[in-house]
C-alpha positions as a printed NumPy array, in Angstrom:
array([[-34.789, -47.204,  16.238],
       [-33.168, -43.699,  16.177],
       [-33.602, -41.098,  13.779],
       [-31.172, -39.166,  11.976],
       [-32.513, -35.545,  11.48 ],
       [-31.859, -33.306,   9.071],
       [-31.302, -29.22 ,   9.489],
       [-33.47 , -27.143,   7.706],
       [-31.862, -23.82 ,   6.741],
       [-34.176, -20.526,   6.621],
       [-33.601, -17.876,   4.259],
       [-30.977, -16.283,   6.214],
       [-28.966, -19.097,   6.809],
       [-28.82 , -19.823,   3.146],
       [-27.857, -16.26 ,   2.672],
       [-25.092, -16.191,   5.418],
       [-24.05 , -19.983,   5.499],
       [-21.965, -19.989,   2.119],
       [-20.047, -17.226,   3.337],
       [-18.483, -18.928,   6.645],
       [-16.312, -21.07 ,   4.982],
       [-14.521, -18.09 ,   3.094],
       [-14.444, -15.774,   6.085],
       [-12.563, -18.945,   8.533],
       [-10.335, -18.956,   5.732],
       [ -9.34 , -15.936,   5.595],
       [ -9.1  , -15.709,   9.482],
       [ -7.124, -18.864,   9.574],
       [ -4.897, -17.431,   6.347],
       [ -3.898, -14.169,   8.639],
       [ -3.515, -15.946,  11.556],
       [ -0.27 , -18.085,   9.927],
       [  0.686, -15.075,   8.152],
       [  0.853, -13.231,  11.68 ],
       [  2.949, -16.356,  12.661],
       [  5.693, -15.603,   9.718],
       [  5.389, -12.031,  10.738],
       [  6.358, -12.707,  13.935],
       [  9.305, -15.174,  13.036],
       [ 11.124, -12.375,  11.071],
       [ 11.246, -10.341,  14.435],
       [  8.074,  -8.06 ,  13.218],
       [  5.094,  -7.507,  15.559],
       [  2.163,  -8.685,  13.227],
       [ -0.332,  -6.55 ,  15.166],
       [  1.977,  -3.237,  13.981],
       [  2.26 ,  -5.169,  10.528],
       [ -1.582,  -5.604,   9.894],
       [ -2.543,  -2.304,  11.517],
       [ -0.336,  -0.149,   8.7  ],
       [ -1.798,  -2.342,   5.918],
       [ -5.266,  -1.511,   7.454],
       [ -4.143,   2.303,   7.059],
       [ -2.906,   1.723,   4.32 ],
       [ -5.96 ,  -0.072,   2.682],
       [ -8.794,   2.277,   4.347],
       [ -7.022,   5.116,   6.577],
       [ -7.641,   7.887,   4.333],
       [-10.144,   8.56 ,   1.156],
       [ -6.903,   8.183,  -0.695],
       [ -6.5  ,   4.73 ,   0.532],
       [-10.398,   3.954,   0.039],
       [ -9.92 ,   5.133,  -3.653],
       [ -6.658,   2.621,  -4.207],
       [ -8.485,  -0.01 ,  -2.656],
       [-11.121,   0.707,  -4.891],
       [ -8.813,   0.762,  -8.183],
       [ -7.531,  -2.167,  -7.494],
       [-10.76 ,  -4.653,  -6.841],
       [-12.811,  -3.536,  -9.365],
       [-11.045,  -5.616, -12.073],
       [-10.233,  -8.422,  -9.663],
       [-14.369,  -7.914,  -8.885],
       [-15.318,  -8.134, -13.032],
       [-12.299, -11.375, -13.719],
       [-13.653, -12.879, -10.903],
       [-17.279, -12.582, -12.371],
       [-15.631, -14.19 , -15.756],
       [-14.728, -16.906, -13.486],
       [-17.974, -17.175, -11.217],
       [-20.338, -17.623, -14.14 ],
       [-18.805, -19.984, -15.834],
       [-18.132, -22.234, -12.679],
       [-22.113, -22.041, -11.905],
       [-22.267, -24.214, -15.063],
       [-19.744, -26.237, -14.034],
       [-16.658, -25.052, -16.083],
       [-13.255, -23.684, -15.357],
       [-12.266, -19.998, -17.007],
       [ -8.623, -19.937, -16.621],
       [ -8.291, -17.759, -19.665],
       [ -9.158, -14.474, -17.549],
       [ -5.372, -13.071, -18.694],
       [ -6.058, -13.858, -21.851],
       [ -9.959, -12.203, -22.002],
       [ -8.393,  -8.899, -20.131],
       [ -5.694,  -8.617, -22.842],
       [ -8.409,  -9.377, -25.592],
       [-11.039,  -6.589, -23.836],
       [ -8.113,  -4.072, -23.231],
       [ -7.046,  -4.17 , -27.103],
       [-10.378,  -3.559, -28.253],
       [-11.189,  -1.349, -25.944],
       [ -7.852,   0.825, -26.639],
       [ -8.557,   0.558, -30.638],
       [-11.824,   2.294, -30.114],
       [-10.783,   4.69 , -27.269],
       [ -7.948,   6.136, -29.585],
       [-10.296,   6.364, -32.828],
       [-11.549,   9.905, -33.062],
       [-15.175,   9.277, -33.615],
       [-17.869,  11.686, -34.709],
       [-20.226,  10.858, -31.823],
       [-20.887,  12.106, -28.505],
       [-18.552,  11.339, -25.654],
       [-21.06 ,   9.375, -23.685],
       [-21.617,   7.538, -26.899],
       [-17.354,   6.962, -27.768],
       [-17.473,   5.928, -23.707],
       [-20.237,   3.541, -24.211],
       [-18.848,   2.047, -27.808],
       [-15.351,   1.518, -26.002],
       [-16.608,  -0.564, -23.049],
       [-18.826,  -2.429, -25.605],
       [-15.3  ,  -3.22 , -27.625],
       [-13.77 ,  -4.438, -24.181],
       [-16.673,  -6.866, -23.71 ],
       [-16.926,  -8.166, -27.875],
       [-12.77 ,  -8.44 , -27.051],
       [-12.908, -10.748, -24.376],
       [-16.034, -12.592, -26.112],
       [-13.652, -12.776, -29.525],
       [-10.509, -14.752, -27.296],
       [-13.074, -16.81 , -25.674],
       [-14.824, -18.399, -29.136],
       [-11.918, -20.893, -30.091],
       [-11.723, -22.703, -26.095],
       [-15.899, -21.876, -26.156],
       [-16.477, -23.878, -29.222],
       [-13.941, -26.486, -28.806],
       [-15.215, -27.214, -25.467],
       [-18.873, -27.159, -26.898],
       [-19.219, -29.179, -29.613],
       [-15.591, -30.607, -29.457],
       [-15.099, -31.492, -25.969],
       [-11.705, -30.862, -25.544],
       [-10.374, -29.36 , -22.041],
       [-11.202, -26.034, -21.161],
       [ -8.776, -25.219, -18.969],
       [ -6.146, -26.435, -21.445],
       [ -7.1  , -24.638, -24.065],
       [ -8.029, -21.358, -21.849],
       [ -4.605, -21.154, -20.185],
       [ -2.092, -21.669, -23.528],
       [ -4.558, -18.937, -24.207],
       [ -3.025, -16.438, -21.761],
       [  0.109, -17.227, -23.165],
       [ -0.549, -16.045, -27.014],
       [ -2.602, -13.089, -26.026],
       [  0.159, -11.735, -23.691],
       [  2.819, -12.144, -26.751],
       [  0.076, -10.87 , -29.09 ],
       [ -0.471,  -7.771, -26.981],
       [  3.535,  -6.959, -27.29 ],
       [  3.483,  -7.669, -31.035],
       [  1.156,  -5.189, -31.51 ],
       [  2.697,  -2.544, -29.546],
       [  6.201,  -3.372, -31.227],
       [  5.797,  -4.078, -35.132],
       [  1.922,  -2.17 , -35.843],
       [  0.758,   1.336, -36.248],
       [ -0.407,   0.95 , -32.274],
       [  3.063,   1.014, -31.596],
       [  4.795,   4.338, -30.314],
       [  8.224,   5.712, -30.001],
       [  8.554,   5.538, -26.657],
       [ 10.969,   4.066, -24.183],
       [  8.838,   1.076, -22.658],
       [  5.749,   0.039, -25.559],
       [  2.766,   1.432, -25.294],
       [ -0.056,   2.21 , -27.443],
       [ -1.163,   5.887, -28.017],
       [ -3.037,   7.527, -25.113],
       [ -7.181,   7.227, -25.751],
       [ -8.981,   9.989, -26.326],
       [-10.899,  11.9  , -23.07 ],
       [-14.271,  11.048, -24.687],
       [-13.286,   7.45 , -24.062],
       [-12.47 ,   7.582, -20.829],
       [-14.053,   6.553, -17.732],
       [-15.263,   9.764, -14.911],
       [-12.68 ,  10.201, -11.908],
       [-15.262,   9.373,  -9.037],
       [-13.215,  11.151,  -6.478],
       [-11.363,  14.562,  -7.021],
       [ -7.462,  14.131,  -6.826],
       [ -6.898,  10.061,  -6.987],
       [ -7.183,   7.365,  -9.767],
       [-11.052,   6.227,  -8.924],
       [-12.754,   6.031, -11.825],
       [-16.097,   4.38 , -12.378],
       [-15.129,   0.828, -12.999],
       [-15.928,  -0.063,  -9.853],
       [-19.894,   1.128, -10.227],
       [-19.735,  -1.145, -13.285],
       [-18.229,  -4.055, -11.307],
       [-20.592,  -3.567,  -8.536],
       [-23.898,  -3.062, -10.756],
       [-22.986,  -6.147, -12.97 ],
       [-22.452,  -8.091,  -9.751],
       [-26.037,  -7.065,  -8.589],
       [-27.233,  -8.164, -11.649],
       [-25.344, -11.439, -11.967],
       [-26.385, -12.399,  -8.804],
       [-30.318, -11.883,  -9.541],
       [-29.908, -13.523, -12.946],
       [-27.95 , -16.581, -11.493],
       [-30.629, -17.306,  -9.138],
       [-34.133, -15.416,  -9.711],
       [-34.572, -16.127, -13.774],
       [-35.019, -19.217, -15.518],
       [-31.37 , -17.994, -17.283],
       [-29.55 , -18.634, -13.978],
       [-31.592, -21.719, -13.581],
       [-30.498, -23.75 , -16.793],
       [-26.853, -22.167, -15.63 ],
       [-27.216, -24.323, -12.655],
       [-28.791, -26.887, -13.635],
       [-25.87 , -27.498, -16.073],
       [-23.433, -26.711, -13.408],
       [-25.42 , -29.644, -10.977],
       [-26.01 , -32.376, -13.364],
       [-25.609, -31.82 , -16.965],
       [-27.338, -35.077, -18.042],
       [-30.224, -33.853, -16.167],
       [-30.733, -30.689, -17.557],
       [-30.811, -32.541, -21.31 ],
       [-33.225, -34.628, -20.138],
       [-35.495, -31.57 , -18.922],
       [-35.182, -30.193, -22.438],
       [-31.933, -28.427, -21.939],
       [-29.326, -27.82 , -24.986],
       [-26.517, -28.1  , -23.03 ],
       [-24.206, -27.594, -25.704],
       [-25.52 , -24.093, -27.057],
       [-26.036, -23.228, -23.393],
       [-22.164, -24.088, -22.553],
       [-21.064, -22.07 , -25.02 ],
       [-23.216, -19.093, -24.975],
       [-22.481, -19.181, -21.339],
       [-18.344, -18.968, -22.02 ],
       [-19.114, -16.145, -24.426],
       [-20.519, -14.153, -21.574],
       [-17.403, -15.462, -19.075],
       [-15.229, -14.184, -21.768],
       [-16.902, -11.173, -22.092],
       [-16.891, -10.164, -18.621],
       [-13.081, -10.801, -18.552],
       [-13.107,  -8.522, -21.26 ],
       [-14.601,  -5.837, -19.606],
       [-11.806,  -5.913, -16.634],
       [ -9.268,  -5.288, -19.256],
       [-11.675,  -2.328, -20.859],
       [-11.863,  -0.982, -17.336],
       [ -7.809,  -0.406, -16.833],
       [ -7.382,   1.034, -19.867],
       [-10.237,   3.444, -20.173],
       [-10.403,   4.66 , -16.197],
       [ -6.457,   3.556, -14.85 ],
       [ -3.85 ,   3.624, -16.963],
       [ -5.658,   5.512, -20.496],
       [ -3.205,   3.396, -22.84 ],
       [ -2.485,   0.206, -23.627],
       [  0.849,  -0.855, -21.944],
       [  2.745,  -4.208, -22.772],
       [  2.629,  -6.97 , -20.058],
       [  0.031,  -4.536, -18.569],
       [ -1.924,  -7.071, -16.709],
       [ -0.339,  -8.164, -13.262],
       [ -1.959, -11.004, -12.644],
       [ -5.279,  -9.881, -12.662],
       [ -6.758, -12.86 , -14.203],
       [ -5.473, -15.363, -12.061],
       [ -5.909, -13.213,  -8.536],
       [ -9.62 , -13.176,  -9.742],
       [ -9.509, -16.966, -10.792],
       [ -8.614, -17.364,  -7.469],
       [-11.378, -15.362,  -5.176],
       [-13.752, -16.582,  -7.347],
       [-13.397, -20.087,  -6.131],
       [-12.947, -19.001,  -2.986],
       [-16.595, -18.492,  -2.707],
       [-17.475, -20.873,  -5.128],
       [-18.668, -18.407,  -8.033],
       [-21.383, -16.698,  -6.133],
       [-21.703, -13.368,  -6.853],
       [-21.994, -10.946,  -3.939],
       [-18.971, -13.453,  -2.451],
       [-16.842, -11.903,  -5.386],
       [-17.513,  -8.505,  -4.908],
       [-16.51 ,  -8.786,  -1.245],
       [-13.685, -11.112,  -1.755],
       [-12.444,  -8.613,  -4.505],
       [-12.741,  -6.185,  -1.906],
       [-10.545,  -7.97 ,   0.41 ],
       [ -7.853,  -8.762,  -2.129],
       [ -7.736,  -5.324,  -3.044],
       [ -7.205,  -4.102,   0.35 ],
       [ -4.449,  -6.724,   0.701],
       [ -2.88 ,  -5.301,  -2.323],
       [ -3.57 ,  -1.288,  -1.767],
       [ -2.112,  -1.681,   2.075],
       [  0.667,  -3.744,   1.63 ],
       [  3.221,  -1.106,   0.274],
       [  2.281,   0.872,   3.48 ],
       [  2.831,  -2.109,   5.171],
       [  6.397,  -2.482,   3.736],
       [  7.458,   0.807,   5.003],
       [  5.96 ,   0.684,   8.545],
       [  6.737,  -2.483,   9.292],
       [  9.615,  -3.789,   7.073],
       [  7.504,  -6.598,   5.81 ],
       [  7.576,  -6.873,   2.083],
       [  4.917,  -6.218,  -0.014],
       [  4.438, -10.007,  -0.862],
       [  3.18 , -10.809,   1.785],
       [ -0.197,  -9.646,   0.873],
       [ -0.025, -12.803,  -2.294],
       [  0.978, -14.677,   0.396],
       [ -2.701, -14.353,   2.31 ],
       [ -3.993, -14.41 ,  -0.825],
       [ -2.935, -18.061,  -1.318],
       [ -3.77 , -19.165,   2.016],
       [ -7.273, -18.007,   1.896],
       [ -7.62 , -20.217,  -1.073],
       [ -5.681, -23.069,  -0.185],
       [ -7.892, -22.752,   3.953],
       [-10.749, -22.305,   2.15 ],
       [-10.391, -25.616,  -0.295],
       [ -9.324, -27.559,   2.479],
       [-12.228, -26.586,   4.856],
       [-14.337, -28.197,   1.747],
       [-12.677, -30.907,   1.728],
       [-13.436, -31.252,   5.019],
       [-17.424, -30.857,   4.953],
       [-17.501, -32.735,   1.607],
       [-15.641, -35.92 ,   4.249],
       [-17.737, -35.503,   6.682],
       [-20.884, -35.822,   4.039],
       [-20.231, -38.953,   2.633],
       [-19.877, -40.525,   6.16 ],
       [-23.128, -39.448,   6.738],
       [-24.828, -41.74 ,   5.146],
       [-22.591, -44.766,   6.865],
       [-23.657, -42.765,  10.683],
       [-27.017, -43.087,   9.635],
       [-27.017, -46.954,   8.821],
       [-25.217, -47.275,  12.076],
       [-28.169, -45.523,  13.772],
       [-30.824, -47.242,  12.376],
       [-29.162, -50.509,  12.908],
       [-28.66 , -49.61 ,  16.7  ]])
């Protein structure tokens, strides 16, 4: 009788591993993109290279690439968290609007403290915002059990009508030609990392939270009862677990974080709170997140890429004649490669089992 071995992963592999699936789909995602290219008569290699310019050809370029992923990096961590324990954030437009309104309220309040301090209280407000839209879906999905991603995504919906309300018919409105909220006070806004473009240090804050994420989520007993939820919730109650307080503490936090990427336009981009500001921040993170299935370091890079798709694709446009969509376009592919390639290995997994009967019985 034969027998069916097993492969035993060092700590490398487990380290690199996770990311292959992501990284064929985003090969595979260019390489049909280059194929459209090419049917509208454009030479995809002339296409790609000017988005490349335009993504990292100049510290300009470095600094809009930057701009760009660090909110896609902090509604992607919104995301990531909560899908380590198993549960779908889809309110990330809604948890941006929430953390941008707070965030604005404070930034434009001329407090008695010292700028540092106004900073540090306004980024706070951005995180208690998102945390404030996410209680209703937390709770109801806690000790209710109704949907999350129902009640998360008619979420997005109020808070992008609440947003304009506010900015039409309330003393945050202005008399201005497109509404907007009065600008925020300097003390209340984020430092310009590099002289002479829009840079600001969101992106430390997206990439020091995703440090710490990532050692939470897997080196503390936090992370642990995270995933242990996320892997087999009736499990973790029998090890002691209260899942229910632990589900909803952990949207709180996912909510919070969403909050934060709305916090982070307003107080380092755009300084005031615009309506319909968001762009489809939310779901563009929704979606990189489960391209690498939540993990943390995954999102930073994947943010990364996304925002290089999005800061090179105007250049793009005017080198090449390609329109700027097409950067959405290998957005979607990624995700949609990347889902099927798990499809794939989660196939080929359950046959296993049937392989190895047939083995032993040969």
């Amino acid at each position: 009788m034969k027998e069916l071995k097993g492969i035993v992963l060092s700590g490398w592999g487990r380290l690199v591993l996770p990311y292959m699936r992501p990284v064929l789909g985003i090969a595979l995602a260019l390489l049909v993109s280059a194929g459209v290219i090419w049917a509208r008569g454009v030479n995809p290699i002339v296409a790609y290279t000017a988005m490349l310019q335009g993504a990292f050809g100049s510290v300009a370029a470095l600094a809009n690439t930057g701009v760009r992923a660090a909110p896609l990096i902090l509604s992607g961590f919104a995301v990531g968290l909560a899908y380590k324990a198993g549960l779908w954030n889809i309110g990330g437009t809604g948890q941006i609007y929430g953390g941008a309104t707070a965030a604005t309220i404070v930034g434009i309040i001329p407090l008695p403290v010292p700028a540092w301090l106004h900073l540090l209280l306004a980024v706070m407000a951005g995180f208690v915002g998102g945390v404030l839209w996410m209680l209703l879906p937390a709770y109801l999905r806690a000790y209710r059990g109704v949907n999350l991603v129902a009640t998360t995504l008619m979420l997005d919906y109020v808070a992008g009508h609440f947003v304009s309300y506010l900015l039409h018919d309330t003393p945050l409105a202005t008399d201005s030609f497109y509404p907007m909220s009065p600008q925020i006070l300097p003390s209340a806004r984020l430092p310009i990392l590099v002289k002479g473009t829009s840079l600001h240090a969101g992106l430390i804050l997206a990439l020091i939270l995703g440090g710490i994420l990532y050692f939470v989520v897997h080196y503390t007993s936090f992370g642990f009862r995270i995933r242990m939820i996320g892997e087999n919730p009736e499990a973790a109650r029998y090890a002691g677990v209260d899942v229910v307080r632990w589900i909803f503490l952990v949207l709180l936090i996912s909510g919070g974080l969403g909050g934060l990427a709305g916090a982070g336009e307003i107080l380092g981009l755009k300084h005031r709170l615009f309506d319909y500001f968001e762009g489809f921040v939310g779901f563009e993170g929704l979606a990189l997140a489960i391209m690498v299935r939540g993990d943390m370091l995954g999102i930073i890079l994947a943010g990364i890429f996304f925002g290089s798709l999005k800061a090179g694709a105007t250049k793009m446009e005017i080198v090449s004649g390609v329109g700027a969509p097409m950067a959405r376009i290998i957005m979607a592919l990624s995700v949609l490669f990347v889902i099927a390639i798990g499809f794939g290995e989660r196939r080929r997994l359950a046959q296993l089992p049937q392989k190895k009967t047939q083995v032993e019985e040969g």
